[in-house]
N, C-alpha and C positions, 0 to 999 in steps of 0.2 A: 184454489190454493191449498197447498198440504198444509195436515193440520198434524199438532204434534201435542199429546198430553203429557202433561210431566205430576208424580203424584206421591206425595210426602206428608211426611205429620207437622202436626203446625208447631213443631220445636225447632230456635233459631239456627241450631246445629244442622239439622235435616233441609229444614225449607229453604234458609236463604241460600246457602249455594246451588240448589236446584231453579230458586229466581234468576240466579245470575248466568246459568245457563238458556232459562228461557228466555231472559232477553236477549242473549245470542242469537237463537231462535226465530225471535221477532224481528230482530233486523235483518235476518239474512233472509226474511218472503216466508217464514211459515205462520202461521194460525196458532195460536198456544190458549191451551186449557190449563188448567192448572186445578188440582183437587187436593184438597188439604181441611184443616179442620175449620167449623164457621167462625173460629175469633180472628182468623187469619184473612176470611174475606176480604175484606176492606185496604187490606196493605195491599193483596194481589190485584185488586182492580187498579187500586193506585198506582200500579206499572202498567195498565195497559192490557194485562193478559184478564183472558174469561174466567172469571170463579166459580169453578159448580160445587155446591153444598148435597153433599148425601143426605136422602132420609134418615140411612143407617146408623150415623155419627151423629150425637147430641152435641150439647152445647162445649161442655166442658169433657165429653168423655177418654180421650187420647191425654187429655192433660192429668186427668184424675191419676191413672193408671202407672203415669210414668215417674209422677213427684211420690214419690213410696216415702212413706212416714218415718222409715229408718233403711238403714244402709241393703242393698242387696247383696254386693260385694262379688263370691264366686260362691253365696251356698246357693246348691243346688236345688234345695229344695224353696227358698224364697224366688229365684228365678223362675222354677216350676209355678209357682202361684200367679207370677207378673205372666209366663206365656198362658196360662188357663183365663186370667182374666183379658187376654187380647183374644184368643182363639174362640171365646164363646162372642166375639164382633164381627170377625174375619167371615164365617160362610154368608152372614145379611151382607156385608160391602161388598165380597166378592158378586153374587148374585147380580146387587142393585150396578156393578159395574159391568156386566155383560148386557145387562138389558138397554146402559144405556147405549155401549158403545156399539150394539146391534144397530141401532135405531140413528146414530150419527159415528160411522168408522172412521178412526182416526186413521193418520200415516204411520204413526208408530207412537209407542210410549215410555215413558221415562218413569223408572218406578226406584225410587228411595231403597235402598236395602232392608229396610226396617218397616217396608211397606209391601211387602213381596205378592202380596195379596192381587194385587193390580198387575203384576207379571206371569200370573197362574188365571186372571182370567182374559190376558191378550192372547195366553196358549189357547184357552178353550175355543177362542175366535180365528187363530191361526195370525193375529197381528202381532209384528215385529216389535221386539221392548228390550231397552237399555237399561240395566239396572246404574244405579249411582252408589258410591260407598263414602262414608262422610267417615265413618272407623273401618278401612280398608284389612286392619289387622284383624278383626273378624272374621273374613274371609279361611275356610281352610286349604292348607296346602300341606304337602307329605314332607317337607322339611320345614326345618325353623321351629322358633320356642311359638307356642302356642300362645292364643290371648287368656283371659279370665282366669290368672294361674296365678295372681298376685304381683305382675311385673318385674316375671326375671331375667335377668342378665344372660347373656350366652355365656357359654361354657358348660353343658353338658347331654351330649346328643341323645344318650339315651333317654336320661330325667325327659328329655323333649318328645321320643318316642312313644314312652309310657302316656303322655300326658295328651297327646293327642289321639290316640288308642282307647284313652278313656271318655275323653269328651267325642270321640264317633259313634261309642258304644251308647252312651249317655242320648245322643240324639237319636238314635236307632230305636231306643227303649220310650221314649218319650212319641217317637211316630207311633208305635205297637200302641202304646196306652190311650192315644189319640185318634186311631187307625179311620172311626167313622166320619170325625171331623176332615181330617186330611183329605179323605176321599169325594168329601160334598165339594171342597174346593179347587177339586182336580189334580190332589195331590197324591198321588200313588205310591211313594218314597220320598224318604229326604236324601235320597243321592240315586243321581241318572246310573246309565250301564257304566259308560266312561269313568265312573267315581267322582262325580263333581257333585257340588251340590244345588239339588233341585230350588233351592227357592232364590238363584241367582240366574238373571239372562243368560241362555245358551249362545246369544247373539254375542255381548260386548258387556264387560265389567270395566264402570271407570270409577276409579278411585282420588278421593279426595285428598292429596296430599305428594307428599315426594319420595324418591327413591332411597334419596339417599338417607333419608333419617331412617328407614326401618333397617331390622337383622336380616339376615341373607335368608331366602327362602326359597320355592319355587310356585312362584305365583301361576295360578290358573293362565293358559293360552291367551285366553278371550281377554285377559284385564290387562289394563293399563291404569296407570297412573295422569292422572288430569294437571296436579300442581294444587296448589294452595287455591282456592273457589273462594272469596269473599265477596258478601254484599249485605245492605244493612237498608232491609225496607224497613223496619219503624223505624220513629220520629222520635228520640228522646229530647228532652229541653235543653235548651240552647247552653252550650260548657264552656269555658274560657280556662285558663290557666290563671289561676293568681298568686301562687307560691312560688315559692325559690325552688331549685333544685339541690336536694337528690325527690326526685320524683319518685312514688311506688305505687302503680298500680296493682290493686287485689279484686280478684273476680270468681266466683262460683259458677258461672255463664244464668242460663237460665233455667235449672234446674235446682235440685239438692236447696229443697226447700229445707228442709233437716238442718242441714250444715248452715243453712243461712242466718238461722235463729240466733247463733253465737259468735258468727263470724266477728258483725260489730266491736264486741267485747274483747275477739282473741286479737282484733289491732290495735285496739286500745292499750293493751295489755304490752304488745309490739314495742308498740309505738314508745311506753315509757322508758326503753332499755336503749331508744334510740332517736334521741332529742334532735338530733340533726337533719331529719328524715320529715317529710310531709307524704302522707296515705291519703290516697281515694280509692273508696268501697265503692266499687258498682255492682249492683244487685240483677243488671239485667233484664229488666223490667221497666218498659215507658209510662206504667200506671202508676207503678211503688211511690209510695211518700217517703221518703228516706227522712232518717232522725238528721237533729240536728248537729252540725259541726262538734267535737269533742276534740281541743287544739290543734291539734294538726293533723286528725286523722277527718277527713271529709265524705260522708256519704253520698252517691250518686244513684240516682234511679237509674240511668240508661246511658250505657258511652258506645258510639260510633268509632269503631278501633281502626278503622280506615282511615278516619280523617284526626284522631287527636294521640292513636298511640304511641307514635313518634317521637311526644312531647314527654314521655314519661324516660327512667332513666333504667326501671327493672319491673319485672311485672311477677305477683305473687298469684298462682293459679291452682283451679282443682286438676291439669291434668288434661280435659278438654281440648278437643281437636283443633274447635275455631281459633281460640284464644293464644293454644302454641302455636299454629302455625302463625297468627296473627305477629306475635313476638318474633318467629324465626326470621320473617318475610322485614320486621323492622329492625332486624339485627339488636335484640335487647336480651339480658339473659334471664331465667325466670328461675325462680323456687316452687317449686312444682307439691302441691299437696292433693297428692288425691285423695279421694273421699268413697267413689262408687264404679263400678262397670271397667270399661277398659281404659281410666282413667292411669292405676297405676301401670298401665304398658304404656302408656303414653309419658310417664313420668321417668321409665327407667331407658327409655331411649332418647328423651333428653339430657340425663344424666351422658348415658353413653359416651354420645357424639359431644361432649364439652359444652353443652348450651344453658347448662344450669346444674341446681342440685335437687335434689327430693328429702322431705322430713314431714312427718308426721302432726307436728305442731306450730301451729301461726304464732301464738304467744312467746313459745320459748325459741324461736327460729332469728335473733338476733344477730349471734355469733355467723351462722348460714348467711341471713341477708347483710353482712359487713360482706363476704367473698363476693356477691351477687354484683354488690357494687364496686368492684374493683376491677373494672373492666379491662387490666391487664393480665387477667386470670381465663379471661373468656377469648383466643385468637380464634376461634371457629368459628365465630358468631356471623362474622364476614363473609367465610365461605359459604356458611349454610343459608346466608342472606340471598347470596348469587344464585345457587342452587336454587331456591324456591320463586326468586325472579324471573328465572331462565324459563319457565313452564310456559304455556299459552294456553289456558282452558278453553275460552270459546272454542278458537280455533281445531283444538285439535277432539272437541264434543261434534262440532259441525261436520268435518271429517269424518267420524266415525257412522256421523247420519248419513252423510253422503254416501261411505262405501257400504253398509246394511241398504240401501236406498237400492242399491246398484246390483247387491248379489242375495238378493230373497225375493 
């Protein structure tokens, strides 16, 4: 039976739509591995797939790295710090994954975009691998507004030229100053002859999301768009509805441990300017002890957005990939706050496309969430519902195994 590894950090944004591909996977006759971080073991055996734990990876170390103690944003030199504390891990896991997949070859591998590691050492092996993109806008391409530029709007091609001229230059200079590590990992440049870039599959890029939400650009050959990927292996405690509606849900996901410190406070704060209104905090977390209820605003440790987002009337977000699309796919409109990373691109392409608005502040965001909830102010919400309906993930991830299957 072909076997297929799929390989991601154990954050809900990365892993579970790469689960929800391997159970694709599974049902269609392949063998699935799955390697991810060890607090993640447990949910992956729970579906059935095999969990291998690295020597190289501690207990807590991918999570350490990623919850930064304050904002990273687009300074380049705090990002600089976040890639130097990944890249002194990257040559131990790269190694310890050649030696294993020497000793048991897979059929091919599926490697997280943020996990490229695992796709530089299927190159060493000559084995076939799919990268996955959970923030497709990452990706570079020679048109279109860039990502980590602060979340701007189109309308101006050259500012877009400049800006991606400097973020090529920026990684060029970052390979040069990294030059010995790069090359233990099999990295010889960060962009092939073609001009693509090296730490994404030469095979097939598939990207987590829809077309039609992003700005025009010219997306790499090899990538496609998958659609909205949701799946939701932990178990948070069992949630019922007992308020009236207007519903509001607000979410950090599971990150932006910073931001989560205040959160509480800044709904609270919300919450007084809009008595009409019932809030639930979910934290994102199946451990969290969440405080107690504070009138109408309700703290949750852990919401399944598959099965209860529905019931909500607007949803308050950092921006996060899951959680928009989560809202697009439920037709609901959200207030988009971001906080970190490519959050505010994802914040001003929801504005864009009619699906919400973006502000800065949860506390003083009242006046904002009255528009939110005026659902005759949102007529796109419909359409972009259909749009992100219309996808088939499984289907068209198995397909693309099939036709790599067929021509390598």
């Amino acid at each position: 039976m072909k076997r297929i590894v799929f390989v991601a950090p154990p954050f809900a944004g990365h892993l579970n739509p790469l689960m929800a591909l391997a159970n694709a996977a599974k049902s269609a006759g392949f063998e699935t591995d799955v390697i991810t971080g060890p607090r993640k073991v447990s949910t992956v055996e729970r579906f059935g797939h095999r969990a291998i734990r690295l020597r190289s990876i501690g207990m807590d170390t991918l999570e350490s790295i990623a919850n930064t103690a304050e904002p990273a944003r687009s300074n380049p030199f705090r990002l600089l710090a976040q890639f130097r504390q990944n890249l002194r891990l990257l040559p131990a896991i790269g190694d310890e994954l050649v030696e294993l997949w020497r000793s048991e070859r897979p059929h091919m591998i599926v490697a997280d975009s943020v996990a490229p590691v695992a796709g530089l050492a299927a190159d060493r092996l000559g084995i076939p691998w799919i990268t996955t993109a959970a923030t497709p806008i990452t990706i570079e391409t020679r048109s279109g507004i860039p990502s980590y530029c602060g979340g701007w709007m189109p309308g101006s091609p050259l500012r877009d030229a400049a800006s991606r001229a400097v973020i090529r230059t920026f990684k060029q200079t970052v390979a040069l100053l990294f030059r010995e590590e790069f090359r233990r990992l099999g990295l010889r440049s960060v962009y092939r002859e073609d001009g693509s870039e090296a730490i994404y599959s030469p095979h097939a890029i598939l990207g987590f999301g829809i077309s039609e939400l992003e700005f025009e650009c010219d997306w790499p050959s090899r990538f496609q768009m998958l659609g909205p990927v949701f799946a939701t292996p932990d178990q948070g405690p069992p949630f019922e509805f007992l308020e009236p509606h207007p519903r509001v849900l607000v979410t950090h996901g599971t990150h932006l441990l910073w931001a989560k410190r205040t959160l509480m406070d800044e709904v609270r704060e919300l919450s007084k300017a809009m008595p009409h209104v019932h809030f639930f905090v979910s934290f994102g977390d199946p451990e969290y002890k969440p405080p107690e209820r504070t009138g109408r605003v309700r703290a949750i440790s852990f919401l399944d957005y598959e099965r209860h987002i529905e019931g909500f009337d607007a949803v308050i977000h950092h921006g996060g990939t899951g959680i928009a699309y989560a809202a697009i796919s439920a037709g609901l409109p959200c207030l988009a706050v971001p906080r970190d990373y490519d959050q505010f691109d994802y914040a001003a392409r929801l504005e864009y496309r009619g699906l919400g608005l973006r502000t800065n502040s949860i506390a003083r965001a009242a006046p904002l969430l009255e528009r939110i909830l005026d659902r005759t102010q949102w007529p796109a919400l419909a359409k972009f519902r259909d749009y992100a309906r219309a996808y088939t993930p499984g289907a068209t991830f198995l397909a693309t195994v099939n036709r790599l299957s067929q021509s390598l």
